[in-house]
C-alpha positions as a printed Julia matrix, in Angstrom:
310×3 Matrix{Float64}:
 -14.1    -2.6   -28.02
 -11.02    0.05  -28.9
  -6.97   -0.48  -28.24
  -7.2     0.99  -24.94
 -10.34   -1.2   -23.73
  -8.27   -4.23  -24.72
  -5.07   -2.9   -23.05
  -6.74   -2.79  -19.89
  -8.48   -5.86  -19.45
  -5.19   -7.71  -21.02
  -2.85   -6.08  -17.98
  -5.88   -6.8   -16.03
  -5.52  -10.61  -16.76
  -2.01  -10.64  -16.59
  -2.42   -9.03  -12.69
  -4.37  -12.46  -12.05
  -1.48  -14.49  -13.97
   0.88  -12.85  -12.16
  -0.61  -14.25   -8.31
  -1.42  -17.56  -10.02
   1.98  -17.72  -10.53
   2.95  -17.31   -7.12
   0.51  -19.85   -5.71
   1.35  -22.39   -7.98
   5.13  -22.06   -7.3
   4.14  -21.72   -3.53
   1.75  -25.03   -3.62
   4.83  -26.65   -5.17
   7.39  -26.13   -3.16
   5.48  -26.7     0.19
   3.25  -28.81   -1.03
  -0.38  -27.15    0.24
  -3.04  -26.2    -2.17
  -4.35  -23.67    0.05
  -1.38  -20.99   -1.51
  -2.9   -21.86   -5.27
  -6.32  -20.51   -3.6
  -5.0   -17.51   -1.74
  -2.81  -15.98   -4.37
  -5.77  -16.58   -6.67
  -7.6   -14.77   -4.86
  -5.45  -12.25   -4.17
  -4.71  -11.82   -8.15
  -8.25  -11.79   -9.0
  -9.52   -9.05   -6.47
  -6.35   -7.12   -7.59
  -7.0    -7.45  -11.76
 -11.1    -6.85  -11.3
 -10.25   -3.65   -9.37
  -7.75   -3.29  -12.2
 -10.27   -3.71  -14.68
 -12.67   -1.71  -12.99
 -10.56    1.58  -12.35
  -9.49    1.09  -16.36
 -13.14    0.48  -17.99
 -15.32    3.17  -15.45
 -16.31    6.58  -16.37
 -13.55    8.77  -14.87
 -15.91   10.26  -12.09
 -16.17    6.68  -11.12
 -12.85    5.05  -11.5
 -12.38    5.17   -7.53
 -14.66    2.18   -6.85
 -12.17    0.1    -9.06
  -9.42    0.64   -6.29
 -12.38    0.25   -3.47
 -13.24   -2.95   -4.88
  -9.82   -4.02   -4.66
  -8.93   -2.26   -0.8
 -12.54   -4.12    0.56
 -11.7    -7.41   -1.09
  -8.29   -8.18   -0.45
  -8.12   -5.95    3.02
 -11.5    -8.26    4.59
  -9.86  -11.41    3.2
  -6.43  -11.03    4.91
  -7.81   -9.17    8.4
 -11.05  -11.21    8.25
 -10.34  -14.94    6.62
  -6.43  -15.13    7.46
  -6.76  -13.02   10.23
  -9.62  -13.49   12.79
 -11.29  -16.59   11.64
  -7.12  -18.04   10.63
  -6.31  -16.83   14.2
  -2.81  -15.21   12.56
  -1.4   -12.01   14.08
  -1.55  -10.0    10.48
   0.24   -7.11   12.59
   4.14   -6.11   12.11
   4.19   -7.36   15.26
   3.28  -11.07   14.32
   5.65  -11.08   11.06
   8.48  -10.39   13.88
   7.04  -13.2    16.03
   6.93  -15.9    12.64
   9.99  -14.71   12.06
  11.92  -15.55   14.96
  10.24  -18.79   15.5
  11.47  -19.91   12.02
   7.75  -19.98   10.77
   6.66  -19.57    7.63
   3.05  -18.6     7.87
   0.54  -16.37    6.5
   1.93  -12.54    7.84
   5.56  -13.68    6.6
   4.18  -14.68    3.33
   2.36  -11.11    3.3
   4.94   -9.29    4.56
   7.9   -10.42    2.24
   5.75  -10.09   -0.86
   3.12   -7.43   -0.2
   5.56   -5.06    1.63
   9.25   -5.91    0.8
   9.75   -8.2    -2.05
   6.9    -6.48   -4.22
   7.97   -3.05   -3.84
  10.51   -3.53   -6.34
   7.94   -4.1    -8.92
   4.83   -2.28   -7.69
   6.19    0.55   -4.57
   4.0     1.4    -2.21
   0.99   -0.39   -4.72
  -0.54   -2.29   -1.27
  -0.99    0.94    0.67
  -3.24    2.51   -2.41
  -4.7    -0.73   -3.43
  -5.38   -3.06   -0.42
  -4.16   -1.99    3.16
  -6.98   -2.93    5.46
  -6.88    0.39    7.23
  -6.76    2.71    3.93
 -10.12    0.43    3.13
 -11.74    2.58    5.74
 -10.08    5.76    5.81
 -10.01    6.16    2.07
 -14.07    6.3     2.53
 -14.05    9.06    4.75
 -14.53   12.58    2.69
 -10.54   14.18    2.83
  -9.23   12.25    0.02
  -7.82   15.67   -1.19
  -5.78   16.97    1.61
  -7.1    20.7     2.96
  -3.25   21.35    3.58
  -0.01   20.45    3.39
   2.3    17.88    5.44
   3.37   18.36    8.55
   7.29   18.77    8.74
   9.38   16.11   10.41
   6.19   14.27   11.4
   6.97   11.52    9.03
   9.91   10.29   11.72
   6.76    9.23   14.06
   6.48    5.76   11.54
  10.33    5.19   12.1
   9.56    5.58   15.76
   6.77    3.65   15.29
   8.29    0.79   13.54
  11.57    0.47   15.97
   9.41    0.29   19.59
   7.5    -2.76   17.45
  10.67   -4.32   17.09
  11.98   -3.77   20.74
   8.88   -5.39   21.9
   8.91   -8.14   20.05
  12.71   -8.49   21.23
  12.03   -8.01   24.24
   9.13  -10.35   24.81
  11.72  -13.0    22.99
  15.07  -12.71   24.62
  13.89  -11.26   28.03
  10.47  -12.78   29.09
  11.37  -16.09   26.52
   7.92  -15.69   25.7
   8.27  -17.72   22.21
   4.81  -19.7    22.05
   2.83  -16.62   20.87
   2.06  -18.51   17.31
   0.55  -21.79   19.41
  -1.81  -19.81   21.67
  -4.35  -18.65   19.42
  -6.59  -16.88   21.49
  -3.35  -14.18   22.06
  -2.63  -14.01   18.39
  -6.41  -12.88   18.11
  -6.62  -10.94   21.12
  -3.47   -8.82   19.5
  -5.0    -8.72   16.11
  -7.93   -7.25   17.61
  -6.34   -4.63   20.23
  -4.02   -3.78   17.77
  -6.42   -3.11   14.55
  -8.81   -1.25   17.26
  -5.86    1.0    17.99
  -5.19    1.95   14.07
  -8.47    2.23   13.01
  -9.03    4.68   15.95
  -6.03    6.54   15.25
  -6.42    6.6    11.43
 -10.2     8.07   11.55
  -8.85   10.67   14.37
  -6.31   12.02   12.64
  -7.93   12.07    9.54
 -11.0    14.52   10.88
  -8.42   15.83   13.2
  -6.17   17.07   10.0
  -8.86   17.1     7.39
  -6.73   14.65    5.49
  -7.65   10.51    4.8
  -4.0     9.74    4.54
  -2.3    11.65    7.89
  -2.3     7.73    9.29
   0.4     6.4     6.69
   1.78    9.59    6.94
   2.75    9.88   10.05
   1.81    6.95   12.34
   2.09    3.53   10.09
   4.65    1.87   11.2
   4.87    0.23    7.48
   6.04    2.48    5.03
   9.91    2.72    6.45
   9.72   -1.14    5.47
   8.33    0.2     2.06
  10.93    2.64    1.02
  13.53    1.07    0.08
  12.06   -0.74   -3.01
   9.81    1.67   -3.58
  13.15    3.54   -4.94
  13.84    0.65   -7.29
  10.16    0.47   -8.32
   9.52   -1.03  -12.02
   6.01    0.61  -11.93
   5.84    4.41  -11.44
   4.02    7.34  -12.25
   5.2     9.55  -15.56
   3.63   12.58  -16.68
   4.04   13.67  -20.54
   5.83   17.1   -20.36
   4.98   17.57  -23.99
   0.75   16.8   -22.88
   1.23   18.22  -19.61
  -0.28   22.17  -19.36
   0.66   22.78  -15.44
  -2.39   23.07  -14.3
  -1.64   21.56  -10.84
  -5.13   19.05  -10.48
  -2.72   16.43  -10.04
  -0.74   17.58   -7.15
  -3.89   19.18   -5.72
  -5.6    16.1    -5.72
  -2.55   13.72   -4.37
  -3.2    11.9    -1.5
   0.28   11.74   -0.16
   0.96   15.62   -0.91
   3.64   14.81   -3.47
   5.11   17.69   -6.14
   4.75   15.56   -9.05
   5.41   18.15  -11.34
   8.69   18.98  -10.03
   9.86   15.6   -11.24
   7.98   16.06  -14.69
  10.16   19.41  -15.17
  13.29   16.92  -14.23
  12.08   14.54  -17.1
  11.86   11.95  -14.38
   8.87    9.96  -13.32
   7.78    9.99  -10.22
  10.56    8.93   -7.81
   9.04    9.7    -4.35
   8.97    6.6    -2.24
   5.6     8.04   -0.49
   3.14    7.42   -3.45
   0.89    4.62   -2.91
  -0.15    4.29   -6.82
  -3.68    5.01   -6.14
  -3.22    7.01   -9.49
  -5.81    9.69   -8.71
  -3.16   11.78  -10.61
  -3.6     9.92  -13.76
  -7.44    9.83  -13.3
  -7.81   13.64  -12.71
  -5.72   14.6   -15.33
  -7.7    16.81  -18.3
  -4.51   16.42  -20.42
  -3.9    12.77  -20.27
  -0.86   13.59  -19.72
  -0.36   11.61  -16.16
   0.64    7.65  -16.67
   1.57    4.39  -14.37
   4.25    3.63  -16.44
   6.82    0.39  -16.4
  10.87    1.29  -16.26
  14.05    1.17  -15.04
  15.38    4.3   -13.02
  15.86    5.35   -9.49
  15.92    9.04   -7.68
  16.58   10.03   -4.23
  15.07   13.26   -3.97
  11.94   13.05   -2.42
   8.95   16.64   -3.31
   6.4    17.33   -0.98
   4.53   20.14   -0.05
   4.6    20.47    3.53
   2.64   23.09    5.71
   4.25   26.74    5.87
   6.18   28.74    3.68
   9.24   26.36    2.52
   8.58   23.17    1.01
  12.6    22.35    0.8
């Protein structure tokens, strides 16, 4: 076994440490041994997809982040979810919020998609959003074209009518016992995952693209960004390896200039890549890494459909 073998299975291990952590601390402080099992859980789906992407022949270092989307995505839509009866939706982290609950989509929501983004970005939308489990199977992984301009503001749209409902259901109808009638947490889980997954696959043969969903419709990613900025883990690419050959921004998912920033001798500050690190797998040059530091940008390069990309 070489340097690099043990490198990767020693990060790998340290992913699972990492969620240990958490659900020991969390089985502490409230006192349930159920959060020891469901960060373990969480760790070890995320450090043998780790392990998996890190060990595999190139051609096959995708299944390493499949493993990881299909584990973690059935456990918290499936497990927590529908047989937990807990609205997993942005919708039911508003509801838990405001009834001063702190339940399983808090829990996910703080760490996955706030808290965590200061260490890992946008790592859950790349490595285990229950939608991108489906849509990442589907055959656009490479985009046919470019973004579509101004689209983006859809998720911001997206993300404020969530919140008026939820106020609104609150304050106006005093409709407050959504979180002790479990057949309306499900029923909402259901209609609402329906209503993604339909939209996601659409949109995705509509636009020849697997990723036009978080791109344009996910509500999630505004929640995302600001950490994302802060991020300790990002992508770097070697300028002194790298020979422009442009595989890794024709092969991006999110449509992302990444060699605009390697020219800067900045890694990659955008706050829409999800770490899926096809860029560091499809690089000839090795030049492409996930790399931990310190640093923060504002300037966000992507290639968007017609003739300026400004």
């Amino acid at each position: 076994m070489n340097r690099e073998q043990n490198k990767i299975i020693r990060e790998s291990i340290i992913t699972f440490l990492f969620f240990l952590a958490l659900g020991i601390i969390f089985w502490k402080t409230k006192g349930h041994p159920f959060f020891l099992f469901n960060f373990g859980y969480i760790g070890l789906a995320a450090g043998l997809g780790e392990l998996l992407f890190g060990l595999l022949p190139r051609k096959n270092k995708t299944i390493g982040r499949k493993v990881s989307q299909l584990l973690i995505g059935f456990y918290l839509l499936g497990v927590l979810g529908f047989l937990g009866r807990e609205n997993m939706q942005l919708e039911g982290f508003f509801f838990y919020l405001l009834a001063g609950i702190f339940s399983g989509p808090v829990i996910h929501y703080l760490i996955a998609k706030t808290a965590g983004t200061f260490l890992f970005g946008r790592g859950w939308c790349g490595w285990a959003c229950w939608t991108a489990m489906v849509i990442d199977f589907l055959p656009w992984s490479k985009p046919a074209n470019g973004r579509i301009k101004k689209a983006g503001i859809l998720r911001y749209i997206h993300l404020f009518f969530s919140f008026i409902l939820v106020m609104t259901i609150w304050f106006v109808f005093k409709k407050r016992n959504f979180h002790q009638q479990t057949q309306v947490e499900l029923q909402w889980l259901v209609i609402g995952n329906l209503f993604y997954f339909i939209i996601a696959i659409f949109l995705a043969v509509l636009l020849r693209d697997n990723r036009a969903f978080c791109k344009y419709i996910c509500p999630i990613p505004p929640l995302m960004k600001i950490g994302a900025r802060f991020s300790i883990w990002k992508i770097m690419i070697e300028k002194e390896k790298c020979t422009e050959c442009g595989l890794c921004e024709a092969h991006c998912p999110m449509n992302i200039r990444l060699l605009d920033y390697m020219k800067k001798n900045q890694r990659v500050q955008s706050t829409e890549c999800i770490a899926c690190q096809q860029c560091v797998n499809i690089c000839p040059a090795a030049a492409v890494l996930y790399s931990k530091g310190l640093d923060i940008g504002t300037r966000e390069y992507l290639t968007f459909q017609g003739p300026s990309n400004n």
